[in-house]
VEXGU-749337 format. One record per residue (C-alpha): x, y, z; residue number from 1. Coordinates in nm, 3 decimals. Example, Ala and Ser with C-alpha at 12.3 -4.5 7.8 and 13.67 -1.06 7.14 Angstrom:
<r xx="1.230" yy="-0.450" zz="0.780" pos="1"/>
<r xx="1.367" yy="-0.106" zz="0.714" pos="2"/>
END
This chain:
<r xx="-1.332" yy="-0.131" zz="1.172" pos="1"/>
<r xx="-1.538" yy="0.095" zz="0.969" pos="2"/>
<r xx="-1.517" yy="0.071" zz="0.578" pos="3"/>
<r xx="-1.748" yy="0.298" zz="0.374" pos="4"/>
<r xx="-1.976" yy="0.365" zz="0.706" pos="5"/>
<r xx="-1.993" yy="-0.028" zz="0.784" pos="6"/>
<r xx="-1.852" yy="-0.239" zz="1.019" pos="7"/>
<r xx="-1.645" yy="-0.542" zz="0.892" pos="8"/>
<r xx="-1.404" yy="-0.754" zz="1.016" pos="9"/>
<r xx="-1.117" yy="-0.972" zz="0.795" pos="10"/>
<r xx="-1.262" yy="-1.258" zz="0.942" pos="11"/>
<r xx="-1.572" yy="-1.409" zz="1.088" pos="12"/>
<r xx="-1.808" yy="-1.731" zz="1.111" pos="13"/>
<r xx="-2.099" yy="-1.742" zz="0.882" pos="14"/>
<r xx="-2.443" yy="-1.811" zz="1.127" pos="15"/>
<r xx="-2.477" yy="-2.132" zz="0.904" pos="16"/>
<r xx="-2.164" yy="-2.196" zz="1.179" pos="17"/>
<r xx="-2.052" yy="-2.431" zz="0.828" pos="18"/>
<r xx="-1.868" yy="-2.116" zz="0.651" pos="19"/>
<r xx="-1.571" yy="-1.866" zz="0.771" pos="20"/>
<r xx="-1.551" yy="-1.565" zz="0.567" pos="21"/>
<r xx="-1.258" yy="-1.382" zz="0.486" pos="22"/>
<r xx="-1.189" yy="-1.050" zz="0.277" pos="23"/>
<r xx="-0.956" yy="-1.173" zz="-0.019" pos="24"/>
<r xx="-0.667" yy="-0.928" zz="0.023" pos="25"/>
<r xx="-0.533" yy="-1.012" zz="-0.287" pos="26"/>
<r xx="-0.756" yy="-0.808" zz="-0.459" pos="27"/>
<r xx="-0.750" yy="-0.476" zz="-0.277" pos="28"/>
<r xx="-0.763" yy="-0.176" zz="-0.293" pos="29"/>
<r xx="-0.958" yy="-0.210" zz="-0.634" pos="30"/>
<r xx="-1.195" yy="-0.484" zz="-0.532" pos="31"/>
<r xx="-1.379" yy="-0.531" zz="-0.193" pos="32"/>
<r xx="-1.401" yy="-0.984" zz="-0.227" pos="33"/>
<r xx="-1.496" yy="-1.205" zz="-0.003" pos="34"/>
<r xx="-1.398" yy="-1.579" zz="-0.037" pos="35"/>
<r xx="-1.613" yy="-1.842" zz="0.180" pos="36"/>
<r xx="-1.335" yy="-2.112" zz="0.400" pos="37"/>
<r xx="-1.524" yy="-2.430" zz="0.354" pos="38"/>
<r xx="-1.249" yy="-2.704" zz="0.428" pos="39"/>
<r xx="-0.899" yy="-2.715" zz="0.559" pos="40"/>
<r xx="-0.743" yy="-2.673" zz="0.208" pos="41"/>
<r xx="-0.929" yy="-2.393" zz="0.176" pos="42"/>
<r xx="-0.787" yy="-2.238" zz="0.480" pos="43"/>
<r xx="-0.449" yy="-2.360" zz="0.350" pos="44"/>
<r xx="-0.455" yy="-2.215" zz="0.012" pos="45"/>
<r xx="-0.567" yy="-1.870" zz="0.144" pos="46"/>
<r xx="-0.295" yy="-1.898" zz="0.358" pos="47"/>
<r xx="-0.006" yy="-1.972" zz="0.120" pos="48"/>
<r xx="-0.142" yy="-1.719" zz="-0.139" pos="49"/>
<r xx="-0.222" yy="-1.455" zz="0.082" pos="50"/>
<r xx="-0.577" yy="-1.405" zz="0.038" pos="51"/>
<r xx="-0.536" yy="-1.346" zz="0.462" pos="52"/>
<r xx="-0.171" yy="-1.218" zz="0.565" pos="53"/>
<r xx="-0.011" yy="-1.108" zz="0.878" pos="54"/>
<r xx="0.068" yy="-1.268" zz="1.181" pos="55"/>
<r xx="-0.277" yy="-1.232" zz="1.415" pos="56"/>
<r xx="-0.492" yy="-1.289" zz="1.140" pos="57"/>
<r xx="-0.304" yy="-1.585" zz="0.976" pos="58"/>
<r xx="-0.337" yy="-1.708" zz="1.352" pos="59"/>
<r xx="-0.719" yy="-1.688" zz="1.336" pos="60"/>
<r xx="-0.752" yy="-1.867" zz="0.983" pos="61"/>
<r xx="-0.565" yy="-2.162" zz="1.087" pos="62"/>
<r xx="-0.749" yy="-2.149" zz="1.490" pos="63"/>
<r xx="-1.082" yy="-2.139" zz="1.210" pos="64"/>
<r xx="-0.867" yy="-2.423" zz="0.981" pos="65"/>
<r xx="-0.915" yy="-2.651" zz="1.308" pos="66"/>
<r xx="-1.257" yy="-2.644" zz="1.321" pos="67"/>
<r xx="-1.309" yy="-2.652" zz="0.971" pos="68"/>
<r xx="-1.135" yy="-2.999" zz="1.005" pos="69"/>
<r xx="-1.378" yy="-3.143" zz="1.283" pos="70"/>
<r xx="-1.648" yy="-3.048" zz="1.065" pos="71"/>
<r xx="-1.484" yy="-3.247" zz="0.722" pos="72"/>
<r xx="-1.395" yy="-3.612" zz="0.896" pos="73"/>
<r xx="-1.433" yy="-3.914" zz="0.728" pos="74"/>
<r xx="-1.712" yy="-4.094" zz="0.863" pos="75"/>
<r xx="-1.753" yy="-3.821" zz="1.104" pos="76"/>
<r xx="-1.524" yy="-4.005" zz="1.373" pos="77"/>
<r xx="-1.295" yy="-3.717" zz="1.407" pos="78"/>
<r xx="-1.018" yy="-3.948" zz="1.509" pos="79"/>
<r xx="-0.699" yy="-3.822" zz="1.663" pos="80"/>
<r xx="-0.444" yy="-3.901" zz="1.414" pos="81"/>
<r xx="-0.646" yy="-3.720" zz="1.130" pos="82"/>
<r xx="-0.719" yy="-3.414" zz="1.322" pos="83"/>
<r xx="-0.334" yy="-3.413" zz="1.420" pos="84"/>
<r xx="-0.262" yy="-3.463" zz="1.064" pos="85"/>
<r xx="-0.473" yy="-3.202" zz="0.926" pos="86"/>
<r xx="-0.339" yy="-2.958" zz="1.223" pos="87"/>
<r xx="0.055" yy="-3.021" zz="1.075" pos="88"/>
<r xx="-0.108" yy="-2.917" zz="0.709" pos="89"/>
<r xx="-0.249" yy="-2.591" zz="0.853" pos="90"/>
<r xx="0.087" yy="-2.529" zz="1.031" pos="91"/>
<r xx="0.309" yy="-2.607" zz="0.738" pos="92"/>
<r xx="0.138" yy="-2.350" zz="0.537" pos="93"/>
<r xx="0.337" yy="-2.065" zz="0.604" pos="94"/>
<r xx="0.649" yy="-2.069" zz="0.802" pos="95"/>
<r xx="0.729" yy="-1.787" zz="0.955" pos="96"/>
<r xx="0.462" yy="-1.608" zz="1.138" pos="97"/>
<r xx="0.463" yy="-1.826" zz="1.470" pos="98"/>
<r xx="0.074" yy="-1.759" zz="1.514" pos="99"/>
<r xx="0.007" yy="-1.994" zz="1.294" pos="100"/>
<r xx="0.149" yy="-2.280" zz="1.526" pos="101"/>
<r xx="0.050" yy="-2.123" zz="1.810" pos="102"/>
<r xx="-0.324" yy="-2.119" zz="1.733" pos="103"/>
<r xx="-0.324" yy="-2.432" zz="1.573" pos="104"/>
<r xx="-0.159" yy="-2.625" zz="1.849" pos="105"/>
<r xx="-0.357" yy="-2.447" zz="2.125" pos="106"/>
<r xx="-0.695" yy="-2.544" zz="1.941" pos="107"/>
<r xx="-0.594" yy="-2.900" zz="1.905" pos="108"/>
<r xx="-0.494" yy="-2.960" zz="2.282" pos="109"/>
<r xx="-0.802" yy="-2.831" zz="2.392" pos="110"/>
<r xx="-1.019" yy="-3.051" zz="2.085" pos="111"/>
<r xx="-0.844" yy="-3.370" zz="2.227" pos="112"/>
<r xx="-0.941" yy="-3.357" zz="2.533" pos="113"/>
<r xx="-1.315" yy="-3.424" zz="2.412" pos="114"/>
<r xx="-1.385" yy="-3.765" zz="2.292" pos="115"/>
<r xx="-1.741" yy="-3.705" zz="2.184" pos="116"/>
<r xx="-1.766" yy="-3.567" zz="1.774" pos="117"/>
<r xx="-2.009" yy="-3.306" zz="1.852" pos="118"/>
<r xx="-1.806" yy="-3.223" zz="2.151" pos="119"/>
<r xx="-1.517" yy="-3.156" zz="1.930" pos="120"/>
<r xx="-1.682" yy="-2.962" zz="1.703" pos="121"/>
<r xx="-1.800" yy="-2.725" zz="1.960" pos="122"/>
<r xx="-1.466" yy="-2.697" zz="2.112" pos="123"/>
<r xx="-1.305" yy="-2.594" zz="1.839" pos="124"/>
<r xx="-1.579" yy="-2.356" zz="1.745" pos="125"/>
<r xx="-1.574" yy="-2.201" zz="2.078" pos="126"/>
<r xx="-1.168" yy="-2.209" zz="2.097" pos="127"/>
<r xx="-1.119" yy="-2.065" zz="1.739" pos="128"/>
<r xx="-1.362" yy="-1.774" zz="1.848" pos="129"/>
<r xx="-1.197" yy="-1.699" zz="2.170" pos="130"/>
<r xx="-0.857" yy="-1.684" zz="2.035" pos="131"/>
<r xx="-1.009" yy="-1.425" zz="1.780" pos="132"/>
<r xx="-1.139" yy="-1.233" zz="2.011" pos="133"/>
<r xx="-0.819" yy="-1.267" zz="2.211" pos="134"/>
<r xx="-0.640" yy="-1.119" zz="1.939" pos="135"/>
<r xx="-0.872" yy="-0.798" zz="1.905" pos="136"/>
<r xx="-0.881" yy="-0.718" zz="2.248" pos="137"/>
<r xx="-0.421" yy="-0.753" zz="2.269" pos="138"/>
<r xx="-0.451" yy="-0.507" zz="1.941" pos="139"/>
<r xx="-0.700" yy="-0.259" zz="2.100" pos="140"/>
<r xx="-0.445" yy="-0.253" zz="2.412" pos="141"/>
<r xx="-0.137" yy="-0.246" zz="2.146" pos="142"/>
<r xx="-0.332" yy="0.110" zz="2.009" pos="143"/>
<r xx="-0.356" yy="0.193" zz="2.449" pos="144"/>
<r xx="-0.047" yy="0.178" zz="2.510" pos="145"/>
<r xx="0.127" yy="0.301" zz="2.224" pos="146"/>
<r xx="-0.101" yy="0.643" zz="2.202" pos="147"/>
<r xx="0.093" yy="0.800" zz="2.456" pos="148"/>
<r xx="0.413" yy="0.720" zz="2.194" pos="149"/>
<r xx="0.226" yy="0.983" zz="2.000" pos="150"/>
<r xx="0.155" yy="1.236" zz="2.238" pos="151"/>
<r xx="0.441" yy="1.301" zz="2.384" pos="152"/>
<r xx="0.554" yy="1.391" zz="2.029" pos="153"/>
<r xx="0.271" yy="1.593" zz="1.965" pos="154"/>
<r xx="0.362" yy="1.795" zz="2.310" pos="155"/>
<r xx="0.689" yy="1.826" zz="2.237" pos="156"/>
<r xx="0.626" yy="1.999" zz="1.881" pos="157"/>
<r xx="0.392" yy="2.172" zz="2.060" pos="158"/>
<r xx="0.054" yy="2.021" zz="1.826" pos="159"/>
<r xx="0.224" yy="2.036" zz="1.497" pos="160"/>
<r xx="0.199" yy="1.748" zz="1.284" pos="161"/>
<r xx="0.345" yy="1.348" zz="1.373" pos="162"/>
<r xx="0.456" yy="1.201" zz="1.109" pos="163"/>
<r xx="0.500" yy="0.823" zz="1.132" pos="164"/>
<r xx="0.682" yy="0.576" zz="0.899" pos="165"/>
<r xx="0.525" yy="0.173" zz="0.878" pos="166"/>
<r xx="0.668" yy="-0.072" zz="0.668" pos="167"/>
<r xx="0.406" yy="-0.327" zz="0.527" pos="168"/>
<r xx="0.083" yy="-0.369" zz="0.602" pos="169"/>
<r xx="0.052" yy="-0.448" zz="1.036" pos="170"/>
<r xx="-0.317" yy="-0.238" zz="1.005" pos="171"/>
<r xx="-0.669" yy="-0.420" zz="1.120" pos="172"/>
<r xx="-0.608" yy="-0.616" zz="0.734" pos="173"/>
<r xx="-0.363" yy="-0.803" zz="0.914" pos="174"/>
<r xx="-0.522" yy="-0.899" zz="1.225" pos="175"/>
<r xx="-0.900" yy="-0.872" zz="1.302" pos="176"/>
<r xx="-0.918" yy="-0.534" zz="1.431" pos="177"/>
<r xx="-0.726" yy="-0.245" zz="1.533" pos="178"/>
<r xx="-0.389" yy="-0.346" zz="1.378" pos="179"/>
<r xx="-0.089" yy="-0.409" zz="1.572" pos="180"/>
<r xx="0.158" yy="-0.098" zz="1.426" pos="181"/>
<r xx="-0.166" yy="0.088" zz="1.333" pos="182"/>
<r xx="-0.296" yy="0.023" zz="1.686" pos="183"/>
<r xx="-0.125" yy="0.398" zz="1.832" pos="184"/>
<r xx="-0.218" yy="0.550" zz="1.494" pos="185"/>
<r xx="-0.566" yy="0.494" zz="1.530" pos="186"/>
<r xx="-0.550" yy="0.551" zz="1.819" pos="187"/>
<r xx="-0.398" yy="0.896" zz="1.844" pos="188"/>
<r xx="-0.667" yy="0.981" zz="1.541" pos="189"/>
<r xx="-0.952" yy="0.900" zz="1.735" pos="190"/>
<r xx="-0.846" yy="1.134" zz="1.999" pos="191"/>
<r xx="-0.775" yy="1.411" zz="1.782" pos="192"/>
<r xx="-0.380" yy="1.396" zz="1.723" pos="193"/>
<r xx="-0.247" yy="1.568" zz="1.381" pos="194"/>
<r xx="-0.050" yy="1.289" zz="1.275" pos="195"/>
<r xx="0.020" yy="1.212" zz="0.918" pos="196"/>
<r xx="0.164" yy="0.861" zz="0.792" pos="197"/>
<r xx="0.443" yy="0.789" zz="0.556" pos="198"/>
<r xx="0.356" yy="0.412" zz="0.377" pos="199"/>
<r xx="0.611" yy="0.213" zz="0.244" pos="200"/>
<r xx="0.520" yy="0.055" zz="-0.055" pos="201"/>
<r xx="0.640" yy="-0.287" zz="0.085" pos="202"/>
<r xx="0.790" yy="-0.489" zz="-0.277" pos="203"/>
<r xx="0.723" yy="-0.720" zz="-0.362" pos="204"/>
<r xx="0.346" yy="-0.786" zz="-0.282" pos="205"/>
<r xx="0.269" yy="-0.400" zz="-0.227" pos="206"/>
<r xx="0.103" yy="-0.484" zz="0.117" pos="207"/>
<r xx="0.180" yy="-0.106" zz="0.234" pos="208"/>
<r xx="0.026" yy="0.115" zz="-0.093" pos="209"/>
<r xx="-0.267" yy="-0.133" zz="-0.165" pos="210"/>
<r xx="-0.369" yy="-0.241" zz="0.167" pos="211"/>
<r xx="-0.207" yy="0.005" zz="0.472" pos="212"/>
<r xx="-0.310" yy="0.352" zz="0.222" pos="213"/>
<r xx="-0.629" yy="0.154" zz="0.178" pos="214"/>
<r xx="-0.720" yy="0.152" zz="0.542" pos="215"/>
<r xx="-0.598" yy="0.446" zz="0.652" pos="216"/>
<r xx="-0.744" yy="0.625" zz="0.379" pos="217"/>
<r xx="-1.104" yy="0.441" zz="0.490" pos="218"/>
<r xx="-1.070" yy="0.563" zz="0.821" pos="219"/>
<r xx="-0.966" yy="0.947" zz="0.759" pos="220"/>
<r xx="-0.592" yy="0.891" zz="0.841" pos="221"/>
<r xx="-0.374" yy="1.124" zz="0.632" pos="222"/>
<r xx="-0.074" yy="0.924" zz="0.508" pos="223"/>
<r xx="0.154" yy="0.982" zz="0.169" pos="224"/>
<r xx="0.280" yy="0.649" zz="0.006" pos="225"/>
<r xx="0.671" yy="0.602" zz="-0.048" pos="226"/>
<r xx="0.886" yy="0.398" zz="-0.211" pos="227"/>
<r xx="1.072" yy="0.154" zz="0.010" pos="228"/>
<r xx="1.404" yy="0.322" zz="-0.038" pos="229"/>
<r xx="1.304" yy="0.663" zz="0.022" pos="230"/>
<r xx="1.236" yy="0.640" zz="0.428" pos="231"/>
<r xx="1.621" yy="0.723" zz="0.472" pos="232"/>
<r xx="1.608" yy="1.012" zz="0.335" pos="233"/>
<r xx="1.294" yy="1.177" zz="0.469" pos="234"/>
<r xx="1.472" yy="1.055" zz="0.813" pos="235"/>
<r xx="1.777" yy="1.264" zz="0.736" pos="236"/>
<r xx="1.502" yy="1.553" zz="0.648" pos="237"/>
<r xx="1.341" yy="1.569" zz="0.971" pos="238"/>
<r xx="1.006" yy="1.435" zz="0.819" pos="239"/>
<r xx="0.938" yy="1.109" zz="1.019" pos="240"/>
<r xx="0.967" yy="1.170" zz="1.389" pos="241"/>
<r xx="0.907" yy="0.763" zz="1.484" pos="242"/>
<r xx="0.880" yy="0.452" zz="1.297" pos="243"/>
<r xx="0.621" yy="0.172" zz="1.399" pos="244"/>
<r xx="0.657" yy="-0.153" zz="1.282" pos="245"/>
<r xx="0.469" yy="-0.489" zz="1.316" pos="246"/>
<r xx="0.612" yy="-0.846" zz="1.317" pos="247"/>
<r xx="0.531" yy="-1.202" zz="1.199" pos="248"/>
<r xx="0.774" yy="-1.378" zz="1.494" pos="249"/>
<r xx="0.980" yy="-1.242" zz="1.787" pos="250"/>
<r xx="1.243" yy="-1.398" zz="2.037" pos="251"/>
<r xx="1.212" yy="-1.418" zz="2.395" pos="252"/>
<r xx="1.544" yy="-1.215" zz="2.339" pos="253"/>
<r xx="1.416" yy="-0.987" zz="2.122" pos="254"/>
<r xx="1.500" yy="-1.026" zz="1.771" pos="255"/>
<r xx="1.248" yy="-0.930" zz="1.514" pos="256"/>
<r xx="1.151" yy="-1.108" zz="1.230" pos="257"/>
<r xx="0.914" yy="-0.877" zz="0.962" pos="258"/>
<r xx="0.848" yy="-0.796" zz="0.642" pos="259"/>
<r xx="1.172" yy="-0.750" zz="0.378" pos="260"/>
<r xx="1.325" yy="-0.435" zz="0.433" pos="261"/>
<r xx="1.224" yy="-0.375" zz="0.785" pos="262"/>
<r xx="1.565" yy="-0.397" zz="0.866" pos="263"/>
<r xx="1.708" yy="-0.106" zz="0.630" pos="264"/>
<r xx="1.468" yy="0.062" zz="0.817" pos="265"/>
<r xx="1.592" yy="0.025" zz="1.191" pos="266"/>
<r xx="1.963" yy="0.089" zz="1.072" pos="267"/>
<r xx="1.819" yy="0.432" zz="0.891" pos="268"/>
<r xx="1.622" yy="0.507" zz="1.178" pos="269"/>
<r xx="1.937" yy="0.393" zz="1.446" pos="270"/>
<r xx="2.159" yy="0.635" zz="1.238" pos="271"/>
<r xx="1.925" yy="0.919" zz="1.251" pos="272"/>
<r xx="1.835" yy="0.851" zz="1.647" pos="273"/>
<r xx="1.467" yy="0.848" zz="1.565" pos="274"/>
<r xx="1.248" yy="0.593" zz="1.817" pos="275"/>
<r xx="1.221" yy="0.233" zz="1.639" pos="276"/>
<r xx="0.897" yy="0.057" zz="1.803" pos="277"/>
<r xx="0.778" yy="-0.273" zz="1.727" pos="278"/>
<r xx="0.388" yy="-0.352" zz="1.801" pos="279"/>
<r xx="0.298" yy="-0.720" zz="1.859" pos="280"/>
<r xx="0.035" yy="-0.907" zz="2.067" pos="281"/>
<r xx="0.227" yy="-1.166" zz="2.295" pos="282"/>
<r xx="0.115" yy="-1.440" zz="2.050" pos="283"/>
<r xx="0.397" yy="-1.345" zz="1.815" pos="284"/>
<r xx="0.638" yy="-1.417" zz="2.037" pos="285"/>
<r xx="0.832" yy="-1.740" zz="2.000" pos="286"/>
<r xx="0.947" yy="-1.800" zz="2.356" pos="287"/>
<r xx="1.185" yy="-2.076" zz="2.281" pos="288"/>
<r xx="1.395" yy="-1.867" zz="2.031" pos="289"/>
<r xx="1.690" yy="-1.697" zz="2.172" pos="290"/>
<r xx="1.884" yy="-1.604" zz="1.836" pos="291"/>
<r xx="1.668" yy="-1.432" zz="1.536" pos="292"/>
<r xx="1.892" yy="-1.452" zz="1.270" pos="293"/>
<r xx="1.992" yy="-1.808" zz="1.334" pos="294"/>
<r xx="1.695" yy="-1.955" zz="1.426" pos="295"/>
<r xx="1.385" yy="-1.797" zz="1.256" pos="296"/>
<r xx="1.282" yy="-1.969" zz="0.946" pos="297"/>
<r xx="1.280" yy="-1.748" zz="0.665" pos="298"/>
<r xx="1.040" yy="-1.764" zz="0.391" pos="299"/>
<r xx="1.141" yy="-1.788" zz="0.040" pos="300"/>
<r xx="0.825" yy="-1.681" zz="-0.183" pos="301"/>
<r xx="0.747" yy="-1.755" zz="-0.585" pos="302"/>
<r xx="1.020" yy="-1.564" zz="-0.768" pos="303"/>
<r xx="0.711" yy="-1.438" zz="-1.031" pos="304"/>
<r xx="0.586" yy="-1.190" zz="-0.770" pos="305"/>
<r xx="0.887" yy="-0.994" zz="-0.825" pos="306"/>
<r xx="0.936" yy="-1.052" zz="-1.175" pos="307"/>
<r xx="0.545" yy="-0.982" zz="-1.224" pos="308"/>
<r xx="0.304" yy="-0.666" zz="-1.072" pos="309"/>
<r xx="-0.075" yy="-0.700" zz="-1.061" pos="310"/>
<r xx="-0.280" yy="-0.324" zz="-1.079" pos="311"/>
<r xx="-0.583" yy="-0.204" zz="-1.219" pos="312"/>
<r xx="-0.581" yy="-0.083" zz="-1.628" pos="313"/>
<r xx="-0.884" yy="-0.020" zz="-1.842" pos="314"/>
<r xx="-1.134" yy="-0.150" zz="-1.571" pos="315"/>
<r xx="-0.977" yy="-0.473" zz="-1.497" pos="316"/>
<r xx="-0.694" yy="-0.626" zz="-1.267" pos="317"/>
<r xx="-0.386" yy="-0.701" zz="-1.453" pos="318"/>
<r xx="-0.064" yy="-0.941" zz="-1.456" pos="319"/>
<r xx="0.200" yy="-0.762" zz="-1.602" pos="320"/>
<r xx="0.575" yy="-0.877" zz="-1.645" pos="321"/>
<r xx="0.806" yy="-0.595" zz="-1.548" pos="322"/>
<r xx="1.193" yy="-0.769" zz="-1.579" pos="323"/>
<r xx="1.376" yy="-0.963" zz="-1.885" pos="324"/>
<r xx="1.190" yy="-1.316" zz="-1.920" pos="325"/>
<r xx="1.523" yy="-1.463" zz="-1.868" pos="326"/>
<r xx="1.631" yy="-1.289" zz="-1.534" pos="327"/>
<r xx="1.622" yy="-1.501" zz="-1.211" pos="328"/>
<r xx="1.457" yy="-1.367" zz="-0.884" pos="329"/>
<r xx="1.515" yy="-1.451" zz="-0.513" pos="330"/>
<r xx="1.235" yy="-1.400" zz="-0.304" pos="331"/>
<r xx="1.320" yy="-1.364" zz="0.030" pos="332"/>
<r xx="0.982" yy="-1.269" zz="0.200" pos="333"/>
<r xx="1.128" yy="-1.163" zz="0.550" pos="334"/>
<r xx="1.458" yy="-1.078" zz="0.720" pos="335"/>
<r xx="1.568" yy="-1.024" zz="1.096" pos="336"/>
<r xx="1.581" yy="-0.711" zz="1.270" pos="337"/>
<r xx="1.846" yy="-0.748" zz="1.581" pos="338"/>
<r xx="1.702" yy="-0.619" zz="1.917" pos="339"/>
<r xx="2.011" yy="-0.337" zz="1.971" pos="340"/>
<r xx="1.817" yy="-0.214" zz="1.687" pos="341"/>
<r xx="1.426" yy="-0.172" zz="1.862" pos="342"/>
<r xx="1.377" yy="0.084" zz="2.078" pos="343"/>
<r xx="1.099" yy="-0.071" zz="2.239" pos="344"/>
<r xx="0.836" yy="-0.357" zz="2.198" pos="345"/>
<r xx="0.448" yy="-0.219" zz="2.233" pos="346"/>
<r xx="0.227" yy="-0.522" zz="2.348" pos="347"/>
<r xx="-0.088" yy="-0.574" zz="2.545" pos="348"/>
<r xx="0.074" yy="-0.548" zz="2.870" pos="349"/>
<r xx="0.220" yy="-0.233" zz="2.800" pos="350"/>
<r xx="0.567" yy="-0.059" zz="2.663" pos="351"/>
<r xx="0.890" yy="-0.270" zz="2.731" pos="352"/>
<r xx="1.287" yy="-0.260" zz="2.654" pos="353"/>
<r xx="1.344" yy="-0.494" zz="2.325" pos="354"/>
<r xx="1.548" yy="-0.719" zz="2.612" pos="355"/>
<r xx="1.481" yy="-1.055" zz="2.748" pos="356"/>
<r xx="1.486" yy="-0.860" zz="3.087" pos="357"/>
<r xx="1.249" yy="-0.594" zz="2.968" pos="358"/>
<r xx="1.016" yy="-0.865" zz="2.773" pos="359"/>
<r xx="1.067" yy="-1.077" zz="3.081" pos="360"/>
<r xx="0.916" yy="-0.789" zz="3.292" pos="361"/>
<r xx="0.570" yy="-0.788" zz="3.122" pos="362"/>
<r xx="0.555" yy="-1.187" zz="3.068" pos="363"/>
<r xx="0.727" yy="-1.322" zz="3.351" pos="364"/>
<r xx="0.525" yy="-1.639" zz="3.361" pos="365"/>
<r xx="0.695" yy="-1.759" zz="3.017" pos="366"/>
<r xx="1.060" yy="-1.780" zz="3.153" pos="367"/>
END
């Protein structure tokens, strides 16, 4: 994607082929970092403090993690029962997005299979490449698909504006390129749709006003940034005429596990019959989950990034405590939307019902 007229990615392989590079979205919108990936607990710690987030991209670091591994044996053996180890680190890391496993297991399959170090290494080089690349092209096909979404609207309010409510941040930040919810959005831009984006500012971590306004606004997208509890009423106004959402794990049934608060959303957007569509490459769905709310592990974050806010004052990033010292904080970092609740699942393969049958119609091969 383009930032400031250049082309960038939120992750890539240094040509030293020793180095992955990743932008540090912890310090966005203020700061444009990058942090070099130079061993597995590198890959791990960006990880767990959300240097990289979201579900394709969290895919890639760990797919990267891999190789970083083969590269950091002792004695340069790359045995088996280190490289599994090291894999079960990566996966541990966070536990929701199902990428993450995904990646890292498909990676080490393939990496076992060699016997040979330097065979190794180039396998999981060349796998952890190809699954990026993987995940670009399912986004660009996400944005495909979804455009006509957009159209239609903009035909049936015969060119006036589209106005489109995300929750989060499911832009190119969170995968390579393209975006998964952003996908349509960009999209529909690039072919000259008036559409104008409502951002929630996604509490605790702010991943919708410091990263999504932060692309959009790089790319030309208009877009106006909201507090989370305000999309229910600009539903109830007639300002947001469908909501697109991403998501860090789905079932083969359908159930949707995203961002806190993506929930409130659905039921707001259910009760106002506007179009609820979730955007996801098939890599974020888990196709041995039937029930969402039972089985999806849900991630319970530090309580101090409630109880604390980082922004920019005099110059400088700042910590600042916003609660009583003494108050306790729950940090639930995800919940489950139930599929009654999606209108519709936008993957690679196209547009489907948020059903097993309708997911089963697009990927029959997985049931």
């Amino acid at each position: 994607m383009k930032v400031d007229g250049k082309d960038l990615r939120t992750i890539w392989l240094d040509p030293d082929e020793k180095t992955v590079k990743i932008i540090d979205q912890r310090r966005l919108p203020h700061e444009l970092v990058l942090i070099d990936l130079e061993t597995v607990d590198d890959a791990i710690t960006a990880i767990k403090d959300m240097a990289v987030r979201g579900a394709p991209l969290i895919g890639a670091t760990g797919a990267y993690g891999v190789y970083l591994a083969t590269l950091n044996t002792p004695r340069h053996t790359i045995e088996d029962n280190f490289l599994m180890t090291e894999c079960d680190r990566l996966k541990s890391a966070r536990p929701t997005a199902v990428n993450l496993a995904w990646a890292v297991d498909s990676i080490l399959a393939e990496v076992l299979k060699e016997n040979q170090p330097d065979k190794r290494i180039a396998t999981a080089r060349d796998q952890a490449a190809c699954i990026t690349e993987q995940e670009v092209e399912r986004c660009k096909k996400i944005g495909e698909h979804g455009l006509p979404l957009i159209d239609a609207i903009r035909r049936r309010k015969q060119g006036q504006t589209v106005n489109v409510l995300t929750h989060c941040n499911a832009g190119w930040l969170a995968c390579i390129e393209h975006g998964t919810a952003t996908a349509p959005i960009y999209a529909a831009f690039d072919q000259g749709i008036d559409l104008h984006v409502w951002v929630d500012e996604t509490r605790p971590l702010n991943q919708g006003n410091r990263l999504t306004a932060w692309e959009l606004g790089k790319h030309g997208v208009k877009h106006t940034i909201i507090t989370d509890n305000a999309g229910g009423y600009l539903m109830q106004q007639g300002k947001v005429d469908i909501v697109i959402v991403g998501t860090d794990r789905t079932t083969a049934t359908g159930d949707v596990a995203n961002k806190i608060g993506t929930y409130l959303k659905a039921l707001a957007a259910r009760d106002n019959k506007i179009p609820f569509y979730v955007a996801l490459p098939s890599s974020t769905f888990d196709w041995n989950l039937k029930d969402g709310i039972k089985e999806i592990p849900i991630e319970e974050r530090d309580p101090d990034e409630i109880r604390y806010i980082d922004g920019r004052a005099n110059g400088k990033n700042e910590r600042v405590l916003i609660c009583p010292a003494e108050s306790a904080a729950a940090n639930y970092a995800f919940d489950v939307t139930p599929s009654r609740l999606v209108t519709g699942f936008i993957t690679e393969r196209g547009i489907c019902e948020a059903t097993q049958e309708g997911i089963k119609r697009l990927f029959p091969e997985q049931f």
